[in-house]
C-alpha positions as CSV (number, residue, x, y, z in Angstrom):
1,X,-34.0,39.0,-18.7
2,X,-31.8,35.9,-18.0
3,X,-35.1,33.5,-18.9
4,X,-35.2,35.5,-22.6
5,X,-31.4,35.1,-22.7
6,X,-31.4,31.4,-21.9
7,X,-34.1,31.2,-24.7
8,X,-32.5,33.2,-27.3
9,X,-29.7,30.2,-26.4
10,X,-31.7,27.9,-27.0
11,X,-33.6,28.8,-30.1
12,X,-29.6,29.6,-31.8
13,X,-28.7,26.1,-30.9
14,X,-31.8,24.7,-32.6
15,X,-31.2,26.6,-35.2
16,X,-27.5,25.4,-35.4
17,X,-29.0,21.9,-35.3
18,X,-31.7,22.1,-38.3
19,X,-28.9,24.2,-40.5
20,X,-26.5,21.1,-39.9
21,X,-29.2,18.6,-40.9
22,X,-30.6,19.8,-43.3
23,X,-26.8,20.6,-45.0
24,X,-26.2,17.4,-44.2
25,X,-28.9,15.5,-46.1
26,X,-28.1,15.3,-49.7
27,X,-24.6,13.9,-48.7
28,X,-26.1,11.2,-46.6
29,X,-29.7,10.8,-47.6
30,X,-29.1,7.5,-47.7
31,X,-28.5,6.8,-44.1
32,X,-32.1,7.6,-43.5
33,X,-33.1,4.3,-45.0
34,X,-32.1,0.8,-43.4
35,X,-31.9,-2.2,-45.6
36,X,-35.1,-2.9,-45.3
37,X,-37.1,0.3,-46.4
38,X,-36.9,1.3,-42.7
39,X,-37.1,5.3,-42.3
40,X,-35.8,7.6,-40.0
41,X,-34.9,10.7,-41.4
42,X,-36.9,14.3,-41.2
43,X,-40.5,15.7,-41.9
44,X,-41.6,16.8,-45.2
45,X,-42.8,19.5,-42.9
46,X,-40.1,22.5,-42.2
47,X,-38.3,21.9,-38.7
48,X,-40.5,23.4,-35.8
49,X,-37.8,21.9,-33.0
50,X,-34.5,20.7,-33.4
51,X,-35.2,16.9,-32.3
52,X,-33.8,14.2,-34.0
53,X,-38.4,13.4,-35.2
54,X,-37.6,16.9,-37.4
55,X,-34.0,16.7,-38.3
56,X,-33.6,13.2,-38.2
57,X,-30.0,13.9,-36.9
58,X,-29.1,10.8,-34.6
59,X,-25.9,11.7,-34.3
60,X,-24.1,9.8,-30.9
61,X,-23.0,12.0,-28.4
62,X,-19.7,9.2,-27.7
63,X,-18.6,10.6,-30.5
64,X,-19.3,14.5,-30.3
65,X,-18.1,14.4,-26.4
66,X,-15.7,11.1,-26.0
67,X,-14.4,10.6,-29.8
68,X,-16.0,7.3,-30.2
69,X,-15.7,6.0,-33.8
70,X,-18.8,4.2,-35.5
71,X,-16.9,0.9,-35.1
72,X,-16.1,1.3,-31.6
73,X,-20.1,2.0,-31.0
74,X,-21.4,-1.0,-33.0
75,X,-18.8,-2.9,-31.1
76,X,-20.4,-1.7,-27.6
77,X,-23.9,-2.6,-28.9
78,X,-22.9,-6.0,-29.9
79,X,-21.6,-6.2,-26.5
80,X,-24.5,-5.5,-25.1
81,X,-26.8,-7.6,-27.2
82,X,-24.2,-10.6,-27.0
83,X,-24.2,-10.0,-23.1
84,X,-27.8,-9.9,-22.1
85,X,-29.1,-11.8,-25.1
86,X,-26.9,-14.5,-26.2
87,X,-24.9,-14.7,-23.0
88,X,-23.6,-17.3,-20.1
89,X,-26.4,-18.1,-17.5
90,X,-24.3,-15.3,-15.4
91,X,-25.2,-12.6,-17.8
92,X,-28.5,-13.5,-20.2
93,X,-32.0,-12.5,-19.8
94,X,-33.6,-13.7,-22.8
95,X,-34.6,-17.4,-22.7
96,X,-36.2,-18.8,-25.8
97,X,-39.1,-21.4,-24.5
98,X,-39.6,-23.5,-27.5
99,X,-43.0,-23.0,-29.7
100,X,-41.4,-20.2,-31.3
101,X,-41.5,-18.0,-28.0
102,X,-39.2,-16.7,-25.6
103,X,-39.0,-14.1,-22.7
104,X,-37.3,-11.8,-20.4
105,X,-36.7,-13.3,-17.0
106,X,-36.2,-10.7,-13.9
107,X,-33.8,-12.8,-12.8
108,X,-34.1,-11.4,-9.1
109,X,-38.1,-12.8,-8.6
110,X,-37.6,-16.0,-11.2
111,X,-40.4,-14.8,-12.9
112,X,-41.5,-12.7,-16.1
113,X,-42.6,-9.0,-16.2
114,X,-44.8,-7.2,-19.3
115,X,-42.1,-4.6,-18.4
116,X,-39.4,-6.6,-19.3
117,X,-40.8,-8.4,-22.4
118,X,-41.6,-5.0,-23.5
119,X,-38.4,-3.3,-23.2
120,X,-37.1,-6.4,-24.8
121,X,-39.1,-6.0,-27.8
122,X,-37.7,-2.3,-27.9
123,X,-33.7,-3.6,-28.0
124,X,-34.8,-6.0,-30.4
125,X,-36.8,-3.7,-33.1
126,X,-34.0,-0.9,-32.2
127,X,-31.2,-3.1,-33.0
128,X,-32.7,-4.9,-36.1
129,X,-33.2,-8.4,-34.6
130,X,-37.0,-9.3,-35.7
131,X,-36.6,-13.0,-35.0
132,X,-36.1,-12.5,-31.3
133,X,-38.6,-9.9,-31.5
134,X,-41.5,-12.0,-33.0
135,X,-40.4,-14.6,-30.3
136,X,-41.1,-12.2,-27.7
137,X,-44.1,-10.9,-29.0
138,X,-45.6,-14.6,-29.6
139,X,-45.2,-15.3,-25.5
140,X,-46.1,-12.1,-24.4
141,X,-49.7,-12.3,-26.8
142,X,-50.0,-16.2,-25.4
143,X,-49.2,-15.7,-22.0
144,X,-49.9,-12.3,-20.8
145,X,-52.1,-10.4,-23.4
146,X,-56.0,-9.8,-22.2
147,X,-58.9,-9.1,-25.2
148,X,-62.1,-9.2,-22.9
149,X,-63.9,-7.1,-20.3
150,X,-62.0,-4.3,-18.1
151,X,-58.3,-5.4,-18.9
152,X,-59.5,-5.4,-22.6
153,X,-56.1,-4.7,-24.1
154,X,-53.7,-5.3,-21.5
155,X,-50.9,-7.5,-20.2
156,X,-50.8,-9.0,-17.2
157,X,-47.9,-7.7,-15.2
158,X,-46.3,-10.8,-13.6
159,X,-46.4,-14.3,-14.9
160,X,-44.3,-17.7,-14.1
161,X,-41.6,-18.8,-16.6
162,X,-44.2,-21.2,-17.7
163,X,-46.4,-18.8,-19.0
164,X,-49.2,-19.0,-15.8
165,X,-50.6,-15.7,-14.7
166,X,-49.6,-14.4,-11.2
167,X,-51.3,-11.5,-11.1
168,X,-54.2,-10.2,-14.0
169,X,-53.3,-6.6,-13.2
170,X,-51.2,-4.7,-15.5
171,X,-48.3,-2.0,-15.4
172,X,-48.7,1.0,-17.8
173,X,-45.5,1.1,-18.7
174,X,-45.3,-1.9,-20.6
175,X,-48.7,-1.4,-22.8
176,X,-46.3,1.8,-23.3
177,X,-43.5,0.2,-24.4
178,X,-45.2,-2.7,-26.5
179,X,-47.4,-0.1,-28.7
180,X,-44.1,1.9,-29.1
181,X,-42.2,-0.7,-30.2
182,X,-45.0,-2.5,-32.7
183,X,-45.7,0.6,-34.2
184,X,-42.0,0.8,-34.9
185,X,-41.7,-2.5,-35.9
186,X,-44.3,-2.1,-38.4
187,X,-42.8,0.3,-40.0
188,X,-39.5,-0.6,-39.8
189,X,-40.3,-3.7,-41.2
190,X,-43.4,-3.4,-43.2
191,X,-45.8,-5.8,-41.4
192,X,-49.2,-5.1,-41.3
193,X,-49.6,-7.4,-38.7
194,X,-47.7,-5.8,-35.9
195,X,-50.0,-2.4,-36.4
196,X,-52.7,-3.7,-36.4
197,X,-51.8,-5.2,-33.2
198,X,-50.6,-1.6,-31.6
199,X,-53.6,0.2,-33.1
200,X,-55.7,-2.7,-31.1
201,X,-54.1,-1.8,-27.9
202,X,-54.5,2.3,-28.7
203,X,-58.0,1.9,-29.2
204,X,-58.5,0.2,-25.5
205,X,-56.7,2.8,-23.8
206,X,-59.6,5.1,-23.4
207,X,-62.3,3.4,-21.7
208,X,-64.4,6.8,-20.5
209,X,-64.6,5.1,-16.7
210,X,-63.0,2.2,-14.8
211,X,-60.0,0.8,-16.9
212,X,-58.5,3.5,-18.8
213,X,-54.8,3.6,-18.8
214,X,-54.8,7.3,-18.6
215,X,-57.0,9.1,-16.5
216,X,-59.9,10.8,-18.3
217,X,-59.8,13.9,-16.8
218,X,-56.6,14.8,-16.3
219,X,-54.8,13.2,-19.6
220,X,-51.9,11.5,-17.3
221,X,-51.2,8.1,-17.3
222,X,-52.7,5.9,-14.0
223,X,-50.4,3.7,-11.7
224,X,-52.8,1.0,-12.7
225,X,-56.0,1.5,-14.3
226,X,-58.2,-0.4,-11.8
227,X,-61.0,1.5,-10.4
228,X,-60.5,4.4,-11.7
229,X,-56.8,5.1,-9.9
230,X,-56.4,8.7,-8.9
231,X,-52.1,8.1,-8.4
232,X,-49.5,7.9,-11.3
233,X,-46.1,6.7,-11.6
234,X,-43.5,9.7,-13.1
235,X,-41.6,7.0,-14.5
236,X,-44.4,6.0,-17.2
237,X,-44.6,9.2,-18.6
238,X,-43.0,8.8,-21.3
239,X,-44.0,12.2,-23.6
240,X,-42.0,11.2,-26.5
241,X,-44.0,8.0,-26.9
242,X,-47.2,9.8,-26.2
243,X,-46.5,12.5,-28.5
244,X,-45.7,9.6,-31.6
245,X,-49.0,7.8,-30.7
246,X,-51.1,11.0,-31.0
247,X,-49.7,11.2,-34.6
248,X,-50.2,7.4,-35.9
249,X,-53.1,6.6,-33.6
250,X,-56.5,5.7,-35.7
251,X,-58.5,6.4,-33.0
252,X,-58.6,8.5,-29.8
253,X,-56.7,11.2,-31.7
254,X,-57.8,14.5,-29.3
255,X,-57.1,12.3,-26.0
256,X,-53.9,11.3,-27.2
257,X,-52.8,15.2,-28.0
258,X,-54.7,16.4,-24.9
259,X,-52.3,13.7,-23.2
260,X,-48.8,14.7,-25.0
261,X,-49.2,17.8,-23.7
262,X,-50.4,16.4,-20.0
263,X,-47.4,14.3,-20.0
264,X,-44.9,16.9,-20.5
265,X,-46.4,18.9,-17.8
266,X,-46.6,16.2,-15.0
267,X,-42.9,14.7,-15.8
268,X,-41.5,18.8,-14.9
269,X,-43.8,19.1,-12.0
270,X,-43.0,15.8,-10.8
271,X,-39.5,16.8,-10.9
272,X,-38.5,18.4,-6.9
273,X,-37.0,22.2,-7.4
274,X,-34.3,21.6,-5.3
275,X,-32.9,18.2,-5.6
276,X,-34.8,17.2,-8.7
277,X,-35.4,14.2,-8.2
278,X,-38.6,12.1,-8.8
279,X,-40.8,10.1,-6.3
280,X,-41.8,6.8,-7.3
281,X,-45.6,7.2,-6.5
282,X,-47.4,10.4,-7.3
283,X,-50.3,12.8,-7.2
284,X,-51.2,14.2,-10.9
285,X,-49.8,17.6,-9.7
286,X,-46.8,16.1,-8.7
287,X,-46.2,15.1,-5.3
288,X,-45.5,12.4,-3.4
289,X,-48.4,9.9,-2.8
290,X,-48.6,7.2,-0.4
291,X,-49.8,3.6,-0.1
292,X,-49.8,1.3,2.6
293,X,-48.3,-1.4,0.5
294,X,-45.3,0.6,-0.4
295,X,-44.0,2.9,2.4
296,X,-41.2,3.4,0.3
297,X,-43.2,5.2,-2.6
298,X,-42.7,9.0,-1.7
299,X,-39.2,8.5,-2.1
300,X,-36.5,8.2,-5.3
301,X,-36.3,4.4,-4.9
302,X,-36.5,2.2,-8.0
303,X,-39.2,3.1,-10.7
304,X,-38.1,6.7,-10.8
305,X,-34.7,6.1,-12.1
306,X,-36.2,6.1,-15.2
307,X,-37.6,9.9,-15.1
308,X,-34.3,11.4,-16.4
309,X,-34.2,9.2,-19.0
310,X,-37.9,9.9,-20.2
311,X,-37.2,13.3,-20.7
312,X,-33.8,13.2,-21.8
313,X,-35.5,11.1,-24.4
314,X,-37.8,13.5,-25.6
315,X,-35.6,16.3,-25.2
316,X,-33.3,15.1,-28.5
317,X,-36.3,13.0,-30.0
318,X,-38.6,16.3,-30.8
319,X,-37.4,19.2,-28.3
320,X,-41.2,20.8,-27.9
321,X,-40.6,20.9,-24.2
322,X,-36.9,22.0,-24.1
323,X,-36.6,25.1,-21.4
324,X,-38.3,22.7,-19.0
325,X,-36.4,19.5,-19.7
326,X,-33.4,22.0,-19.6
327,X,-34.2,22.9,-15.9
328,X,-34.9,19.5,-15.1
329,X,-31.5,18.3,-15.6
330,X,-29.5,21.2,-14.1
331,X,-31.4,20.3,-10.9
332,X,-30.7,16.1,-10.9
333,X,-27.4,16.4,-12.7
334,X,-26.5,19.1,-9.8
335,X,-27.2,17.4,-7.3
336,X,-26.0,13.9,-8.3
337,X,-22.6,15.7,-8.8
338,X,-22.9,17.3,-5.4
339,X,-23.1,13.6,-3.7
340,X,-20.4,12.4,-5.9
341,X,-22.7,10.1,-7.8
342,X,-22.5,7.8,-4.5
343,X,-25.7,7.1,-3.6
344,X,-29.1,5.2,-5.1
345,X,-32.1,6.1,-2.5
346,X,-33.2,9.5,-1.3
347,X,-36.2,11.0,-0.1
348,X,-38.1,13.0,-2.7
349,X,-35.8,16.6,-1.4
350,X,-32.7,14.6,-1.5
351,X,-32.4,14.1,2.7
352,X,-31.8,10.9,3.6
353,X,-29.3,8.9,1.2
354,X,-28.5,5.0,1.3
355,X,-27.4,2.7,-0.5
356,X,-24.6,2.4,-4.0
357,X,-25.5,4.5,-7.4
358,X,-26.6,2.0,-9.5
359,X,-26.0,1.1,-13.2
360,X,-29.9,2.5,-14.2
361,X,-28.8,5.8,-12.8
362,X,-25.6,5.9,-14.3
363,X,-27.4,5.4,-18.1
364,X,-30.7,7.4,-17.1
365,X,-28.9,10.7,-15.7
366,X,-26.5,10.3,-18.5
367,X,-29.3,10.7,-21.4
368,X,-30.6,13.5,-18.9
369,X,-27.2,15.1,-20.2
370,X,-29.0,15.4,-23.8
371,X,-31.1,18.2,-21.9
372,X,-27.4,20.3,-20.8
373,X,-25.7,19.9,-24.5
374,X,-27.1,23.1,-25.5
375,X,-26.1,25.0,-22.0
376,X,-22.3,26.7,-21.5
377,X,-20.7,25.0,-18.0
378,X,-21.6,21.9,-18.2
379,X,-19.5,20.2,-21.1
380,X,-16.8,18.5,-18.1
381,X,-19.9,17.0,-16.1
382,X,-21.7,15.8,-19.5
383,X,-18.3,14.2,-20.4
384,X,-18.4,12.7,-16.9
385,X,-21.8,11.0,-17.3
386,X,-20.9,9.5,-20.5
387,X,-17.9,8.4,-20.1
388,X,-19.0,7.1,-17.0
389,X,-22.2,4.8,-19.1
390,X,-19.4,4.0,-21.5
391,X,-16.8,2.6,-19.0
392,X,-19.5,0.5,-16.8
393,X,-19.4,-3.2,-16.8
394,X,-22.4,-4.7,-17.4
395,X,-24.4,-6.5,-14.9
396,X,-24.0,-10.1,-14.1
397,X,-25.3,-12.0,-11.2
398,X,-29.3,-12.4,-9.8
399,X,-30.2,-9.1,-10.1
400,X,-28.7,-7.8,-13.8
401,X,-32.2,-7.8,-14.8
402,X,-34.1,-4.5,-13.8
403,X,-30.6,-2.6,-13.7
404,X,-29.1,-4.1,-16.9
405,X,-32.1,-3.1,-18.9
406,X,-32.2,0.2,-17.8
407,X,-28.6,0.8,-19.1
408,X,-29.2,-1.1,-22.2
409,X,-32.1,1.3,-23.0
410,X,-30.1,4.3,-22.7
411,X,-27.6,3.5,-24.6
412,X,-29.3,2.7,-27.5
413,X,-30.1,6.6,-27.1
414,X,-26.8,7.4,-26.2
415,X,-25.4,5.4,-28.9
416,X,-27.2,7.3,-31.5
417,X,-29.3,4.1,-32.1
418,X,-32.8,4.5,-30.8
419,X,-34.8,6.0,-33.9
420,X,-38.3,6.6,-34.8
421,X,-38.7,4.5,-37.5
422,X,-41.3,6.1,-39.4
423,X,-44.6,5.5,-41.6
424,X,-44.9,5.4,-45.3
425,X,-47.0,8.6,-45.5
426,X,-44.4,10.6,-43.0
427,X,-41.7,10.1,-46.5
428,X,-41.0,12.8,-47.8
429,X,-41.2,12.9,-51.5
430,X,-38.1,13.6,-52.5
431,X,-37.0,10.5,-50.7
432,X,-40.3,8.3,-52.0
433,X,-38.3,7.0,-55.2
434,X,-35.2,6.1,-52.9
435,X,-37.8,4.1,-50.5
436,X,-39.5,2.2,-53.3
437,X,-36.4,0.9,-55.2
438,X,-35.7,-0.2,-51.6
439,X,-38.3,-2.5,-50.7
440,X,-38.6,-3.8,-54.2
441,X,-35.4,-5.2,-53.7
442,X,-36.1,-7.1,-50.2
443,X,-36.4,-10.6,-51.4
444,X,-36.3,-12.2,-54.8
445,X,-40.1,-13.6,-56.4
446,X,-39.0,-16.3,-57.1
447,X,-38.7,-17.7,-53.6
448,X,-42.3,-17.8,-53.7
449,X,-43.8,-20.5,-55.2
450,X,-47.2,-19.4,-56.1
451,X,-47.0,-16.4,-57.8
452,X,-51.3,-16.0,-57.8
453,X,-51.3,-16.0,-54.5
454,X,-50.5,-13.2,-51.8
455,X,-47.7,-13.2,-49.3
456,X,-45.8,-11.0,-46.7
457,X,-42.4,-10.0,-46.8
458,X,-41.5,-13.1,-44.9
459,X,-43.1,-15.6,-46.9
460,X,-46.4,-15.8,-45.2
461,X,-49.0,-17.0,-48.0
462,X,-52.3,-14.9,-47.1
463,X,-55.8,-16.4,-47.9
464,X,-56.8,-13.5,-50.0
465,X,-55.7,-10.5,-51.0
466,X,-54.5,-8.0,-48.1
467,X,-56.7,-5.4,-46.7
468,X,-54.1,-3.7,-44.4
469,X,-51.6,-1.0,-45.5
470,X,-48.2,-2.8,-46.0
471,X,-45.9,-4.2,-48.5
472,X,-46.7,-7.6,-49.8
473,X,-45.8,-10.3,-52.8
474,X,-48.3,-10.8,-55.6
475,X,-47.5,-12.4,-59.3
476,X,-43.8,-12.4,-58.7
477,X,-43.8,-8.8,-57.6
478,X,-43.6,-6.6,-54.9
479,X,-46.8,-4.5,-54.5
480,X,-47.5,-1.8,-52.3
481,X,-51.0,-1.2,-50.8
482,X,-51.6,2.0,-49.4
């Protein structure tokens, strides 16, 4: 009786949420549209869930909970990006390496991660800075980027600032995060270029053996594809992403749906029932797994920080999984209020704490909070987390990196400003004539000077006449190719 209750809660908030959206949209219909064509706002289909992929409500929870004004939460993103982006030597992570490259230094090794070139490119494409992001993207395709035999699509995982290769392997999470973010560049800024690159990557996923980033019979994503590796990581299943690539993939289509669904599943059963917390290594139903290289890996150490924020995610992205996600963040939120949000490190049952809550934890647990928002009780503890991921000073010092990104990434989400930027075809019509006068307004003809010839957006002159799905420059106009 209480589980059809809790539903019936549920399924009225949902509800609550599409009737606001959808009120909503012909007063501010054009907030779905960035100045560059880039969409965001909901299906033409009718709203099945009510996450932000249906409603395209993105509305910040600073404001809802803390009072936050729109000015006060552009000002804490420009904070951010001024911090870890343009900052002093104490505080900046991005370092631009000539050749029209730069990268994301972990700061803590002196080295560069795919992980953190690829959550780079995320901030960048969320935030609207494509010159950073192209820089990124031209060091991590120089440097780190494989197109030949078993790592056929992949990035190596650790490299020198000089671009050498320390280690061939790769880290899922990354190849996660860079086909997320091209696919969202591409549409967000209409270049061809970028999806073909993600749809390159999507295709090598699935290798039907050795080398496939998700495991062929179960659907879950590997700890590293190598030879066939029968362990995951919790903290690279990230459903919401999975779910978007099973959508926009060209190829693979079934494995990428049999794998949304695999993902969603193995992120709750990962989850411990009492403490809820997440082990940094495990088993695809869910437990703890070991390795002799990492004695450390049964426990909540540093990867699975990032769980609570993977679901939070795709709880107010699309909601599918929502009594789950709901369950999962009683259980971590609980108990991180029960230890007074003092601690980083537990065992997977929450027995044996050490060291300091760290500034990850305090972002991740705080978009866990998107999972309570529907659920009476827990309005004074959400408060708490967010005003606690508002309030924190951001990291400075040699180890700002890992932790500093972490928190940047959430609150993009908690800020209301990580969005799925959308393809053409997912327009609805009645917003199709609003798009067009858009992007036919990007830049003026005449700043290019042959108007026979073919160019992109950004004044790249093409040797022929473009084969890819985009929006290009041809006779001094802007032409659309479908």
């Amino acid at each position: 009786m209480r589980k059809k209750a809790h539903r019936l809660t549920f399924l009225r908030a949902a509800a609550l949420m599409i009737l606001v959206a959808s009120t909503a949209a012909k007063t501010w219909a054009q907030n779905y549209f960035d100045e560059n064509g880039g969409y965001f706002g909901p299906t033409e289909e009718s709203p099945q869930y009510g996450g932000a992929y249906y409603t395209g409500n993105y509305t910040s929870p600073f404001k809802t909970y803390l009072g936050k004004t729109d000015a006060e939460i552009q000002a804490k993103l420009d904070e951010l990006w001024n911090h870890y982006f343009k900052g002093g030597y104490n505080q900046v992570i991005y370092y631009e390496s000539g050749r029209g490259e730069a990268y994301i230094k972990d700061t803590g090794n002196n080295d560069v991660r795919s992980e953190g070139i690829s959550y780079g490119m995320m901030i960048c494409v969320q935030t609207n800075h494509k010159e950073e992001f192209d820089r990124l993207w031209n060091w991590a395709k120089a440097h780190m980027w494989t197109k030949y035999g078993e790592w056929d699509g992949y990035f190596a995982w650790q490299n020198s600032t000089a671009g050498v290769m320390k280690d061939r392997n790769n880290c899922p999470d990354a190849e996660m995060y860079f086909m997320m973010a091209l696919l969202f560049a591409a549409n967000r800024w209409h270049d061809a270029r970028y999806m073909q690159d993600a749809q390159y990557i999507l295709s090598r996923c699935w290798k039907n053996g050795s080398g496939s980033l998700f495991n062929e019979a179960y659907y879950i994503i590997t700890f590293q594809p190598y030879n066939a590796c029968t362990f995951s990581d919790p903290s690279y299943d990230l459903p919401a992403y999975v779910d978007l690539f099973s959508r926009w993939t060209d190829t693979n289509k079934d494995k990428w749906k049999n794998a949304t669904t695999a993902t969603r599943t193995h992120l709750y059963k990962s989850s411990h029932r009492t403490s809820g917390l997440f082990s940094d290594y495990n088993n695809f139903d869910g437990t703890p797994h070991s390795e002799s290289y990492n004695r450390n890996a049964v426990k909540y150490m540093y990867d699975a920080v990032r769980c609570a924020m993977n679901f939070g995610m795709d709880y107010y992205l699309f909601g599918v999984d929502a009594e789950r996600q709901q369950v999962m963040a009683k259980r971590i939120i609980d108990f991180f209020e029960a230890d007074g949000y003092s601690h980083a490190r537990f065992n997977w049952d929450g027995s044996g704490p050490s060291e300091s809550y760290t500034l990850g934890q305090v972002g991740s647990n705080a978009v866990a909070c998107y999972a309570l928002m529907s659920t009476p009780g827990y309005e004074d503890i959400i408060r708490k987390n967010l005003r606690m991921a508002w309030d924190a000073r951001l990291m400075t010092g040699q180890y700002r990196y890992y932790d500093g990104l972490v928190h940047y990434l959430s609150m993009l989400h908690l800020c209301g400003a990580f969005k799925i930027w959308k393809p053409e075809k997912e327009i609805p019509t009645r917003y199709q004539s609003q798009y067009h006068s858009i992007i036919t307004g990007i830049k003026s003809p005449a700043t290019f000077s042959d108007s026979r010839a073919w160019y992109t957006l950004d004044g790249v002159r093409l040797k022929g006449k473009p084969t890819s799905k985009g929006v290009y420059i041809n006779n001094g106009r802007k032409v659309v190719i479908n």
